[in-house]
N, C-alpha and C positions, 0 to 999 in steps of 0.2 A: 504494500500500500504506500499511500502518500503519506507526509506529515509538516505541519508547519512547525517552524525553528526560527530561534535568534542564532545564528552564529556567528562568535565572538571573536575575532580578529587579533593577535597580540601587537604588541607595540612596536614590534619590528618590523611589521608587513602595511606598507605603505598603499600609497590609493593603486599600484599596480597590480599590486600583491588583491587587492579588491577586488577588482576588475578582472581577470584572469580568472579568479575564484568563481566570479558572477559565470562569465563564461562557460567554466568548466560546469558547472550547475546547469544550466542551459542545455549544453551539448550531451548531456547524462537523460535530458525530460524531465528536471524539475526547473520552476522557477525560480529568480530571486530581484528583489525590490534594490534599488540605490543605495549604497553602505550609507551608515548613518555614522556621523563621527561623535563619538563619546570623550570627553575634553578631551586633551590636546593629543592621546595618543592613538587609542581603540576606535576600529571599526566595529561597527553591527550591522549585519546584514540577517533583513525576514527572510526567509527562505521556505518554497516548500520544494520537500525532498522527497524523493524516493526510497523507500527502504533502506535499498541497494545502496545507496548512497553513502548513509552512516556509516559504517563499516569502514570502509576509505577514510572520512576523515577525522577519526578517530586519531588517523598516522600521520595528518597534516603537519607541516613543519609550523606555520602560520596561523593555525587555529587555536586557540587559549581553549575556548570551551562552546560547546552548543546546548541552548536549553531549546524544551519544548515552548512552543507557544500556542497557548491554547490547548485542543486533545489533542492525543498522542497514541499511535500503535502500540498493544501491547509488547510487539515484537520491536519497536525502537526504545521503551520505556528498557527495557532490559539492554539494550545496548549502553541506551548511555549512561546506564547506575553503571556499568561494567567499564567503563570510559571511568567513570571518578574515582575508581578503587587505586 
């Protein structure tokens, strides 16, 4: 299934590092909204994703963390408790 997400960008991944990310989202079948800058360092980006997706970026060099927004697949709820461990 689908799911919608905030994901959270770290402070080293700049607006290309955004942008790339938006893409790569896109080219997978899921959507994603214009990063949002959160003061001066963090992006956030809504996103809806694909299952499939989470998994991957989990290993992202660039992603601090992804929450749900909103409901959420049983099957990505258990990915991302397993993501904060």
């Amino acid at each position: 299934g689908h799911g919608k997400y905030i994901i959270v960008l770290d402070e080293k991944a700049g607006d290309d590092a955004a942008n790339t990310l938006r893409d790569n989202i896109h080219k997978e079948g899921g959507s994603a909204e214009s990063s949002i800058k959160i003061g001066s360092s963090y992006h956030a980006i809504p996103a809806t994703l694909p299952d499939s997706m989470l998994q991957n970026f989990t290993a992202h060099p660039h992603i601090k963390y992804i929450e749900p927004d909103g409901e959420v697949s049983i099957q990505a709820q258990g990915i991302l408790a397993a993501q904060k461990k």
